[in-house]
C-alpha positions, 0 to 999 in steps of 0.5 A, spaced: 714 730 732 719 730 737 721 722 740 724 720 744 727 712 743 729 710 750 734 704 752 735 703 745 744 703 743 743 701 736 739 707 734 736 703 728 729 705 731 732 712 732 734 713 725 727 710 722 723 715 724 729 721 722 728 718 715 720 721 716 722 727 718 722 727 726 726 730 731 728 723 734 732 721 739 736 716 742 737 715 749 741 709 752 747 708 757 751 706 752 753 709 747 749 709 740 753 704 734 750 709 729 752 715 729 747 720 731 742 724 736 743 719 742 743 721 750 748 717 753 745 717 760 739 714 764 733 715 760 730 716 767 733 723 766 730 725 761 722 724 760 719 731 759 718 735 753 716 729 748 711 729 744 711 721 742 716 715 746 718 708 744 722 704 750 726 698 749 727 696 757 732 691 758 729 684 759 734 681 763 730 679 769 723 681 766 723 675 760 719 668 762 726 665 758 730 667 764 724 664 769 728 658 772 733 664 776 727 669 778 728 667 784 736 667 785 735 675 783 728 676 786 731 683 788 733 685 781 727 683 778 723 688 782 729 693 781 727 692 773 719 692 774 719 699 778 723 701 772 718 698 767 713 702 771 716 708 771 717 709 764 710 707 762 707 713 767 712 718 764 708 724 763 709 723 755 703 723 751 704 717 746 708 711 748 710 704 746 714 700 751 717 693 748 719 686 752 718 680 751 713 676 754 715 676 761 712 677 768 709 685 766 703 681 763 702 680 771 705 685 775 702 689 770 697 688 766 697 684 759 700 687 753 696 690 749 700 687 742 704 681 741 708 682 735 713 677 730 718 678 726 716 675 721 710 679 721 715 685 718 719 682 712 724 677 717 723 670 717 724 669 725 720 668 730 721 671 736 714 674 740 714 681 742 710 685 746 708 692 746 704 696 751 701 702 748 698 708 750 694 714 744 698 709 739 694 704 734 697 697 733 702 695 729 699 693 722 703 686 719 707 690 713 710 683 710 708 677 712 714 671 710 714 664 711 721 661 713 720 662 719 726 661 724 727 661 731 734 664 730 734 669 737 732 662 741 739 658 738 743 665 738 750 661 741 753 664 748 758 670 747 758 676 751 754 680 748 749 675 746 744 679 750 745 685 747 744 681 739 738 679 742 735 685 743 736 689 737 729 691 734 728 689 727 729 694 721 722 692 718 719 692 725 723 699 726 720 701 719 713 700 722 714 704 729 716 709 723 710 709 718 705 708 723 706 712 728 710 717 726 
């Protein structure tokens, strides 16, 4: 399959569905941390011609964590809703959109899956919803106990936004197996 993984810098769930066999590719403004197939442009300039697309919008004004500034940046928050919704009526057959639990449930409709890390071999808790269409849901493949709320402690730092995006390897590995 050719696949798409958009908004996604670090190319993890890239190279997952690569070790299957897909012709997978990452798209992102920034360029990939590992080196790889990666466009470094907007994704919305690149939604034809793809059989599957998982996409990872930025949260920033999306996330009920940031729910106390959403007034200050009401112009932003739509600017980041348009985007959400462009990507989810791209012309692509299968698509998984991933966020936070966020005001997407509202603007939108409600997620069609909450997932947790630790529901994929990682001992953290962070829930993480997914939107689908022509995809199953994500079965758990390693539920484990230990269970940390490490991404909610994660101290200030400039990219501290960024560490918390970045997916999981034992979600990745699941996008991979399951719907590749």
């Amino acid at each position: 399959m050719k696949i798409l993984i958009g908004c996604e810098r670090s190319g993890i769930v890239r190279e997952e569905f690569k070790k299957r066999g897909h012709n997978a590719w990452s798209c992102d403004i920034f360029p990939t941390d590992i080196p790889g197939q990666h466009i470094q442009d907007n994704v919305l300039n690149h939604l034809f011609g793809w059989d599957m697309a998982i996409f990872f919008p930025p949260c920033t004004r999306l996330a009920v964590s940031g729910a106390k500034w959403f007034s200050m940046y009401s112009a932003e928050q739509r600017k980041a809703i348009v985007f959400f919704m462009q990507l989810a009526l791209s012309p692509i057959l299968k698509i998984a959109i991933e966020n936070p639990i966020g005001v997407m449930s509202t603007a939108w409709r409600k997620p069609d899956q909450i997932i947790q890390p630790y529901e994929f071999g990682h001992g953290e808790t962070k829930a993480t919803c997914l939107w689908t269409k022509n995809l199953p849901l994500l079965k758990p493949t390693n539920i484990v106990s230990g269970r940390e709320h490490r991404i909610h402690k994660m101290p200030p730092s400039k990219d501290r936004g960024y560490l918390r995006s970045i997916t999981y390897l034992g979600i990745a590995k699941a996008m991979a197996e399951q719907w590749g």
